[in-house]
C-alpha positions as CSV (number, residue, x, y, z in Angstrom):
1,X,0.0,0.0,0.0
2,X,1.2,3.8,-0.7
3,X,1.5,6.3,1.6
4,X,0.5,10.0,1.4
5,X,2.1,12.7,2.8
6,X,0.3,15.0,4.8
7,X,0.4,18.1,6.8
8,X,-1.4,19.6,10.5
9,X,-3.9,21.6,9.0
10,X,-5.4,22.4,12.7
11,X,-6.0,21.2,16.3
12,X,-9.8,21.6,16.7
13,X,-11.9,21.3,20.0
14,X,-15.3,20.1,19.9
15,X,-18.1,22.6,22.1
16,X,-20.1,19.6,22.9
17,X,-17.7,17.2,24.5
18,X,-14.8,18.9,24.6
19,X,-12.4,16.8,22.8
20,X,-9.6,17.5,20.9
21,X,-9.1,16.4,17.2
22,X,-5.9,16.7,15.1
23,X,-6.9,17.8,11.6
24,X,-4.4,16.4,9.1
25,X,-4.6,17.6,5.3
26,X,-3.4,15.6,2.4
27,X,-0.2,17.5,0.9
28,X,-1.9,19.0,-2.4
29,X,-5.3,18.2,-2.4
30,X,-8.4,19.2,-0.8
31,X,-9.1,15.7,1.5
32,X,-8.8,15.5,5.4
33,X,-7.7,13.1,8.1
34,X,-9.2,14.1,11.5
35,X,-7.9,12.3,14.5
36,X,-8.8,12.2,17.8
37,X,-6.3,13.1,20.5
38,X,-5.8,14.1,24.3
39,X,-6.0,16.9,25.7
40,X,-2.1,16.7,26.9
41,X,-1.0,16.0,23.8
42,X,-2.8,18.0,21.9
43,X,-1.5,21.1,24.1
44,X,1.9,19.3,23.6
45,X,1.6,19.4,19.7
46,X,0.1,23.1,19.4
47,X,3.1,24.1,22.3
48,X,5.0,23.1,19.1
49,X,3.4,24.7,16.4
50,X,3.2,27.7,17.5
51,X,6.5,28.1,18.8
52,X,6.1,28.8,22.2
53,X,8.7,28.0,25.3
54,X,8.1,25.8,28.1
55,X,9.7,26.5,31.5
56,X,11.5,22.7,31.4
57,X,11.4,19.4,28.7
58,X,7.9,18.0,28.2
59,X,7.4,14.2,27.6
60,X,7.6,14.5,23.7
61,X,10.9,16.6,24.3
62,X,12.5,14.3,26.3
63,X,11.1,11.2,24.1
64,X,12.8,13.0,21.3
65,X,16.1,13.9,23.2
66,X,16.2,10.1,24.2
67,X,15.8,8.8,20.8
68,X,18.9,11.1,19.8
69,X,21.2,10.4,22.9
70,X,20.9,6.8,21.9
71,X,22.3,7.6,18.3
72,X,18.9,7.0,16.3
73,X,17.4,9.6,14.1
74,X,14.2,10.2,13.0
75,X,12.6,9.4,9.4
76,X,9.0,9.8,9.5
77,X,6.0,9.2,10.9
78,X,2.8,7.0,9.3
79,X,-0.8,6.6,10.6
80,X,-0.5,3.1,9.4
81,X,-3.8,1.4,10.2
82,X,-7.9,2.1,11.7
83,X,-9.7,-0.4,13.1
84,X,-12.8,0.5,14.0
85,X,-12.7,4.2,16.1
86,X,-8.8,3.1,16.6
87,X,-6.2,4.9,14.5
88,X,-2.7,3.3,14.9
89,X,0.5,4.6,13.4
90,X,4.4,4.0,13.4
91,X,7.8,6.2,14.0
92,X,10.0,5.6,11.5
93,X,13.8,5.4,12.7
94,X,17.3,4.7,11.7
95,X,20.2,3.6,13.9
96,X,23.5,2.1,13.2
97,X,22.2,1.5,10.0
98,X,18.8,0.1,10.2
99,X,15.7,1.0,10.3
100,X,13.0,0.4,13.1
101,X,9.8,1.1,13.1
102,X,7.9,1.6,16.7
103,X,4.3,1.4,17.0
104,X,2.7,4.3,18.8
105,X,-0.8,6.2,19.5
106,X,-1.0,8.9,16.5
107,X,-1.0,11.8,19.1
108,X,2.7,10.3,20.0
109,X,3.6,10.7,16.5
110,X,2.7,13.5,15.7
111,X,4.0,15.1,18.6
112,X,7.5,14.2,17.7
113,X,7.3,14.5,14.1
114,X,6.8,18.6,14.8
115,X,9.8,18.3,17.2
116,X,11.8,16.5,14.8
117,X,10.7,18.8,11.7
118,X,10.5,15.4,10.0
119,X,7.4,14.2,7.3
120,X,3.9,13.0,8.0
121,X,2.6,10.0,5.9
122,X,-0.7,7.8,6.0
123,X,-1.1,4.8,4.5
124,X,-3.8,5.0,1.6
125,X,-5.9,2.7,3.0
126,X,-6.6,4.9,6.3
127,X,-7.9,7.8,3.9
128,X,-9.9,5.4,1.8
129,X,-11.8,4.2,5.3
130,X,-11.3,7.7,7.1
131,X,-10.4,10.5,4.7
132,X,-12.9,13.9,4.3
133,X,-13.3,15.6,1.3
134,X,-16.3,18.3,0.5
135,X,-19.3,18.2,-1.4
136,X,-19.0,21.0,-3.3
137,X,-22.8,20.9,-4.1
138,X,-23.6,20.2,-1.0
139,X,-20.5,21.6,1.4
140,X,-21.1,18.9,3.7
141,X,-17.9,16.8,4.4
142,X,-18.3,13.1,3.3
143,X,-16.6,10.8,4.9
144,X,-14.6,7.5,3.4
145,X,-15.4,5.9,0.3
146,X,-18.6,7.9,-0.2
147,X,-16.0,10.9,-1.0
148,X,-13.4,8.8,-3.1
149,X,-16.1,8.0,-5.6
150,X,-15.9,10.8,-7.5
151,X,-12.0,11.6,-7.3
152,X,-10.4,8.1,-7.7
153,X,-13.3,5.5,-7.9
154,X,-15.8,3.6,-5.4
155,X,-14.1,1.4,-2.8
156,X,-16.4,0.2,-0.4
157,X,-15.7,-0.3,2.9
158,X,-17.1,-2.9,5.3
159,X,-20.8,-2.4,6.6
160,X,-20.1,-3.6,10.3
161,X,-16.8,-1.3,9.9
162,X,-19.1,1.8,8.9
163,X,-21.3,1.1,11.7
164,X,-18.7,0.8,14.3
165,X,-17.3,4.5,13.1
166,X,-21.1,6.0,13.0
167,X,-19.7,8.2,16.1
168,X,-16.8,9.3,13.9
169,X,-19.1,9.9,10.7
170,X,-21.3,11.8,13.0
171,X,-18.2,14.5,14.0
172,X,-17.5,14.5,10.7
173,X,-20.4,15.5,9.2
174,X,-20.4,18.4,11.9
175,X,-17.3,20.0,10.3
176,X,-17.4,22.7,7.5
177,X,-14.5,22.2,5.9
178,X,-14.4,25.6,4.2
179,X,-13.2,27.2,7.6
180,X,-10.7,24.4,8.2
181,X,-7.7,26.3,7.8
182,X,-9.2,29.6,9.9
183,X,-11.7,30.4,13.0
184,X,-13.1,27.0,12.9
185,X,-17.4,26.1,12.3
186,X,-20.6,24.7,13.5
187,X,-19.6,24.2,16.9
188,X,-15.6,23.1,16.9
189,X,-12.9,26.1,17.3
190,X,-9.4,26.2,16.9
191,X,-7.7,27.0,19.9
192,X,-5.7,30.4,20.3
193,X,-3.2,28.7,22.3
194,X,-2.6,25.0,24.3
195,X,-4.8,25.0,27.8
196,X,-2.5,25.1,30.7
């Protein structure tokens, strides 16, 4: 399977639970990856992004700092599977050599992947299940294979694994993707700055 390279288009909190989502954009087009994350890390990717100093390491700084004591630099990082409501991904490495590959949360990830200023992937088959792209007629977001139909084709995706993610459709189909890359719509905001 290929993988896509992708970029943190916005950290978005949703007004009726409060949970933070991690919205990742496909690298040249117009289709979406959101993600849900924690809190902590969330604040611990957006401490990142927008540059801001902490008084001593956090967790991801330290992870990161490890990693390069022990001689091993980073490669990349790839949301590399979804089962059900469960996105799973991998850090890419290289020490002495070789290259490991370490299976972490996505949050994890993506939290060292803005440390280490290195690329984010995800495998095509996450953004065939999970990817959002916009009806134009409608400018609702469409989830999945519904929204790959017109761009590259139908590929259907398992009923009892579209029922399991009706929660995650349901969030989706909240979004207006038009404001994705500013103030945020229909109830989710982009946050000014990481709660502390």
């Amino acid at each position: 399977m290929s993988m896509l390279e992708m970029v943190i288009d916005s950290i978005r909190v949703s007004l009726l639970n409060y949970q933070r989502v991690v919205i990742l954009k496909e690298k040249n087009t117009d289709r979406y990856l959101p993600i849900w994350i924690g809190p902590d890390v969330a604040d611990a990717i957006a401490v990142k992004l927008q540059e801001v100093s902490v008084p001593r390491p956090l967790t991801h700084d330290l992870l990161q700092q490890v990693v390069q004591d022990l001689g091993a630099s980073f490669n990349y990082i790839v949301v590399s599977g979804l089962d059900h409501d469960t996105f799973f991904a991998k850090i890419v490495l290289t020490q002495n050599g070789k290259t490991v590959e370490v299976d972490s949360r996505p949050s994890d990830a993506l939290a060292l992947a803005v440390r280490a200023k290195v690329p984010i992937y995800a495998e095509e088959s996450v953004l065939e299940k999970a990817g959002v792209h916009l009806d134009k007629e409608s400018g609702k977001a469409v989830v999945g294979s519904e929204g790959e139909a017109a761009a590259r084709g139908p590929k259907p995706v398992d009923e009892k694994e579209l029922q399991s993610m009706s929660a995650f459709k349901d969030f989706i189909e909240s979004l207006n993707l038009d404001e994705l890359g500013g103030k945020g719509g229909d109830g989710e905001k982009k946050p000014d700055k990481p709660d502390k």
